[in-house]
C-alpha positions in Angstrom: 0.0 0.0 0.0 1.2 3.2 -0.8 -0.2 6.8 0.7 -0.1 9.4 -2.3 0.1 13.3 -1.7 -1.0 14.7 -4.9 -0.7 18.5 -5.8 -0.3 20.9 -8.9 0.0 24.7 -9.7 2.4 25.3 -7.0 3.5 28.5 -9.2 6.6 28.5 -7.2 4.9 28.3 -4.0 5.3 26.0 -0.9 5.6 26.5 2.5 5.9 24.2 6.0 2.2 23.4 6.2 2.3 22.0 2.4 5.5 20.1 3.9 3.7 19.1 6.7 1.3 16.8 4.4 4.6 15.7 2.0 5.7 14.2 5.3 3.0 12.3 5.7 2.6 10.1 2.4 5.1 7.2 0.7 5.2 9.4 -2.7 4.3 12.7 -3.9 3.2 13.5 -7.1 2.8 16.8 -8.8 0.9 17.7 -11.8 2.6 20.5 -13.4 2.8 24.1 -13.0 5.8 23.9 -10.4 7.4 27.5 -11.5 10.7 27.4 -9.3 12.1 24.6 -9.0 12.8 25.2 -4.9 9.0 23.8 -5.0 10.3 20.1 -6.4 13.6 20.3 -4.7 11.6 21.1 -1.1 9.6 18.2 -1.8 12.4 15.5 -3.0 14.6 16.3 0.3 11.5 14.6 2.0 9.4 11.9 0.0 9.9 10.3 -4.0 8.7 12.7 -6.2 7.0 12.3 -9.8 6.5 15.4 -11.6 5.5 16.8 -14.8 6.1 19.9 -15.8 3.1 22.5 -17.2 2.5 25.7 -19.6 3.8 28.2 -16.9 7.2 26.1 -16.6 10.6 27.0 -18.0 13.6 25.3 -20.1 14.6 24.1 -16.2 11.4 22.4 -15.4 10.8 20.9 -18.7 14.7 19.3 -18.5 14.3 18.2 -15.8 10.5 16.4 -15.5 8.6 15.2 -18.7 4.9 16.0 -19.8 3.8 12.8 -19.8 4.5 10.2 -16.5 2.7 6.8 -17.2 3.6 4.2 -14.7 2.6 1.6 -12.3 1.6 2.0 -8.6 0.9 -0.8 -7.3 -1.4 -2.4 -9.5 -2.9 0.6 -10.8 -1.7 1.9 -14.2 -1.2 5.8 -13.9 -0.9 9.0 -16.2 -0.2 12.0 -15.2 -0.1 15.7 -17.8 -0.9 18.9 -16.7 -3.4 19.7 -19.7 -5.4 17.0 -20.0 -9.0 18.1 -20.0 -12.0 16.3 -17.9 -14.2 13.2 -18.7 -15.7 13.0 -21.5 -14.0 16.5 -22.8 -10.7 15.2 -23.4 -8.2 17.8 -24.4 -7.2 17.3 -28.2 -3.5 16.2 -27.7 -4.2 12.9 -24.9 -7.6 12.1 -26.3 -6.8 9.7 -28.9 -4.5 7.8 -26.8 -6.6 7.8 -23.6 -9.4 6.3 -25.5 -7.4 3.6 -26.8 -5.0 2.9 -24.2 -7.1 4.3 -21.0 -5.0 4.3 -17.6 -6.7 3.5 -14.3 -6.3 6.8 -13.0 -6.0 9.9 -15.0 -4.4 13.0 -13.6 -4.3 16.7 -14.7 -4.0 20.0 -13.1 -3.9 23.2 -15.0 -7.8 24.4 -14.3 -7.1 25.0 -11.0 -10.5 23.2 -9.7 -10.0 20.2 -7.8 -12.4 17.4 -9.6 -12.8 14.2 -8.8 -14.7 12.0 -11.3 -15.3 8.5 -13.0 -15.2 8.2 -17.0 -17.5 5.6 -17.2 -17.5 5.0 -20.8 -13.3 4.6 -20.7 -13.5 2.9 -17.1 -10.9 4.9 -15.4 -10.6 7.4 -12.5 -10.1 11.4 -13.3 -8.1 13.6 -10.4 -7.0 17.4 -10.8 -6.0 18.3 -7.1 -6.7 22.2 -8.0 -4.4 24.4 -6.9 -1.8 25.0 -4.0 0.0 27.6 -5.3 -1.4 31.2 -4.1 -1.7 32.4 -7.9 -4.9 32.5 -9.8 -8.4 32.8 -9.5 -9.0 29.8 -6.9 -10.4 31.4 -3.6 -8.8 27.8 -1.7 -5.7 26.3 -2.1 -6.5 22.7 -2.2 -4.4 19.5 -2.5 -5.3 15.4 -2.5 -4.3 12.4 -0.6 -5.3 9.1 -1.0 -4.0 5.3 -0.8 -3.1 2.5 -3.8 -4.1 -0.6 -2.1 -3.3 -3.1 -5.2 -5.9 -2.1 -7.6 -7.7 -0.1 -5.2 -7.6 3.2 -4.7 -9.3 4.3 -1.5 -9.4 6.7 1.5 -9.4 9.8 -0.7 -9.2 13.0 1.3 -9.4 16.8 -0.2 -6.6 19.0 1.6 -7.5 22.5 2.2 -5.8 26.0 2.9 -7.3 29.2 3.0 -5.7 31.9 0.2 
């Protein structure tokens, strides 16, 4: 079993109660829009970090964390972009692949409004943690946790901070 911390739009931003919660889960994962890379580096002196990096990132993110991550945790098949769109409105540049190679969980950020929500029709999970960061329009800074069990994904929990 593996306790996941999942975030996105940092936009350079993180502090100790954001560490707090990286403490606290196996892995972290970040959906893009990290801006400095303190953000990542904060994160990786605590917890395994996966990363992708988002429209807002420079030459530095983009070297050093891909657009794409598709992997395995646990038993449950993974992809994670920062522009990826929502169930059933794909965005034009996954949706071809997602609907013929669907993951189990699909995870984008970018919008900055935390959704959780089946895709029935593809059989897979959708996640977008919102945002963290303190730039944009979101009026709470929000973040997710939850645990791979095998094939199970379970125990979700919405992490919030006031602006």
């Amino acid at each position: 079993m593996k306790k996941i911390l999942l975030l996105s739009d940092t936009h350079s931003y993180i502090d100790d109660a954001i560490i707090k919660y990286v403490k606290q889960a196996d892995e972290v994962w970040h959906a893009g829009d990290i801006g400095n890379l303190d953000v990542t580096d904060s994160i990786k002196k605590h917890k395994p970090l996966r990363a992708v990096y988002g429209n807002i990132d420079d030459t530095k993110a983009r070297s050093e964390f891909p657009l794409h991550d598709r992997f395995v945790c646990e038993e449950v098949d993974v992809w994670i972009t920062h522009i990826g769109g929502y169930p059933p409105k794909y965005n034009n540049s996954v949706r071809e692949q997602l609907n013929s190679n669907p993951p189990d969980l699909f995870i984008t950020g970018h919008s900055h409004i935390l959704k959780v929500m089946p895709d029935k029709k593809l059989n897979l999970l959708h996640m977008n943690p919102g945002a963290v960061g303190k730039h944009g329009f979101h009026k709470k800074r929000t973040m997710l946790r939850f645990k791979i069990d095998g094939k199970n994904i379970k125990d979700l929990e919405v992490i919030e901070f006031d602006r």
